[in-house]
C-alpha positions, -999 to +999 in steps of 0.1 A: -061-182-013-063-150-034-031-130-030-049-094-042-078-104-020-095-068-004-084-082+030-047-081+021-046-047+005-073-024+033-076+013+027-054+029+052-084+054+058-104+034+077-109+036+111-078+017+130-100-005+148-121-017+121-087-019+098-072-042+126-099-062+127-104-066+093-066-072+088-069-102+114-099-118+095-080-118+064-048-137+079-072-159+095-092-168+063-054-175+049-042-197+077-072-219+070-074-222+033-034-227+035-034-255+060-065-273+048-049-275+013-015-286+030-032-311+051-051-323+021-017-331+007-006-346+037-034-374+033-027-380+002+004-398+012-017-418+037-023-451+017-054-472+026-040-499+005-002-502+022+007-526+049+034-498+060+024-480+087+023-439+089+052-427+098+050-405+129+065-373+114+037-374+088+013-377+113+023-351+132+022-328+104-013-332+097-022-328+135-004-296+139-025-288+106-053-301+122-050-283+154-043-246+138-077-248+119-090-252+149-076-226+166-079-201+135-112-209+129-121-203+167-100-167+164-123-163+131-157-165+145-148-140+178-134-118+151-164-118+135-187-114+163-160-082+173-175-065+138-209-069+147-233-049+145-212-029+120-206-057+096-233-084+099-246-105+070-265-137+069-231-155+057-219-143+090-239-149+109-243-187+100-205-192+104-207-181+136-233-204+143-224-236+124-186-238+135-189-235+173-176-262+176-143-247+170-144-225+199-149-257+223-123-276+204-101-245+213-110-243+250-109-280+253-072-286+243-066-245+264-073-265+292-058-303+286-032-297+310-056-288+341-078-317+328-060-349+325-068-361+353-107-354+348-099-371+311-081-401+327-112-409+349-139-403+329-164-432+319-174-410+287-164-427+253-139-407+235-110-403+211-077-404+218-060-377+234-047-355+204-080-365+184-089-384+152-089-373+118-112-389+090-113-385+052-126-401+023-097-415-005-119-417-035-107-446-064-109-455-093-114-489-117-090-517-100-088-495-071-064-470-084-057-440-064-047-414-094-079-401-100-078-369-114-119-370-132-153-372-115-160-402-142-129-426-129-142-428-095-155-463-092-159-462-050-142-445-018-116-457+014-126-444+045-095-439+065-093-428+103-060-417+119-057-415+155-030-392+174-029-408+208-032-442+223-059-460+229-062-456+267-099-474+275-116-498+265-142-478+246-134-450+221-157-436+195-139-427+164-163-406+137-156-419+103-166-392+074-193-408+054-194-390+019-226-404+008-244-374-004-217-351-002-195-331-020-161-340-019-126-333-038-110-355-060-088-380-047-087-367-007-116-352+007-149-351+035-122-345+062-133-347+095-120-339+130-129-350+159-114-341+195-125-343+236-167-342+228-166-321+197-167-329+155-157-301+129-160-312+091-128-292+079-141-295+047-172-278+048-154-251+071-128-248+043-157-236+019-177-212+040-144-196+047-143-194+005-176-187+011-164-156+036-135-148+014-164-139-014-185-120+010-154-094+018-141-089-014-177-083-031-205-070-004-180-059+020-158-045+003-181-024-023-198-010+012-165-001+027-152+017-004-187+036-010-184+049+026-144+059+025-155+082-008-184+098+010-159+104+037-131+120+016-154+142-005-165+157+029-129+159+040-121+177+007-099+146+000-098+131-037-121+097-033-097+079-055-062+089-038-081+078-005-086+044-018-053+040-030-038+044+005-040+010+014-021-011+039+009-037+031+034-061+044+066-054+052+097-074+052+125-057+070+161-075+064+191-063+089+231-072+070+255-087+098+288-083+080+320-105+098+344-098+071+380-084+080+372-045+072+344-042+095+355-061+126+365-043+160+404-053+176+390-040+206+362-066+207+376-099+217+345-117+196+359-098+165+330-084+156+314-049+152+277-042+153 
């Protein structure tokens, strides 16, 4: 993530809508990149060499992880689309495009409840209810697992975890092959797949770098070109126009029980 990113830091000119939008697209490219990094942490715990079995709280941290790229990455591309025509680039675009996948992941699990039942008879072959994540544990010589150099890898584990039983007697599991791909050292090429649907997280992760680039170069360069035009029209300085610029806010309240500010009229002994 990149904390003075043009996302995080929008002139406060521009038109509310856009700014909102715009604001949203830049949490959404954070939630992403955050919990793709924190799930990629997460696997690395997940030995393909042990005999001990995940423990459940692990596991359930990398499918909330999991489960809120999904869901930000759906929110991402109908953000995008919302900015359309106004913003549109070829990088756009091609997100939109590539990642639908997202957006039926998203419906798919909006709807579990109403279709359980519909799940529960189907003769379709599928994962299990919560979905299946893949990745590729690169190693080195002897099959050691610190690799921190491109020249120690020696050969890669392909690990699966499931979330959810296996509940027929055909499932189809999609197990990330990295042959011919590009993929981090030691946990990478992670894959998710859910209901009908596969998203490579790992590819996602980039062209959401890939987005991150777009807004804080073309983007943003066309944004600030078009707030100066409109201040010098406005009579406005162009510079003190683009140093209004948005920020977050933390807001802290005191709750104070000592002696001096209770209330002997309040039988809880305590003044607000």
């Amino acid at each position: 993530m990149t904390i003075d990113s043009f996302l995080s830091r929008l002139p406060s000119v521009i038109a509310l809508e856009q700014r909102l939008a715009l604001e949203a697209i830049g949490y959404a490219l954070d939630l992403i990149c955050l919990a793709y990094r924190r799930m990629l942490a997460q696997l690395r715990a997940v030995s393909p060499i042990s005999d001990e079995s995940i423990s459940r709280s692990l596991l359930v941290l990398i499918f909330a992880d999991a489960w809120l790229i999904v869901d930000q990455a759906h929110m991402l591309r109908s953000l995008l689309r919302s900015i359309e025509p106004k913003i549109s680039t070829p990088t756009i675009r091609e997100f939109i495009s590539t990642f639908e996948n997202a957006t039926f992941l998203r419906n798919e699990m909006d709807h579990l409840h109403q279709n359980i039942n519909n799940i529960s008879k189907s003769k379709k072959v599928l994962p299990p209810i919560y979905g299946a994540v893949s990745f590729a544990r690169l190693h080195g010589a002897d099959h050691n697992l610190e690799i921190t150099r491109a020249t120690d890898i020696r050969g890669a584990y392909l690990v699966t975890l499931t979330a959810g039983s296996f509940s027929k007697d055909n499932h189809r599991l999609h197990c990330a092959n990295p042959i011919g791909k590009s993929v981090e050292i030691p946990v990478g090429h992670v894959q998710f797949n859910a209901f009908e649907h596969v998203i490579n997280f790992s590819e996602l992760n980039a062209a959401v770098e890939g987005l991150r680039a777009l807004f804080d170069g073309e983007i943003r360069a066309d944004i600030e070109t078009k707030v100066r035009e409109a201040a010098v029209a406005a009579g406005i300085s162009p510079e003190e126009a683009l140093r209004a610029r948005t920020a977050d806010l933390v807001v802290t309240m005191v709750i104070d029980f000592s002696e001096e500010h209770t209330n002997d009229k309040d039988p809880s002994g305590w003044q607000g």
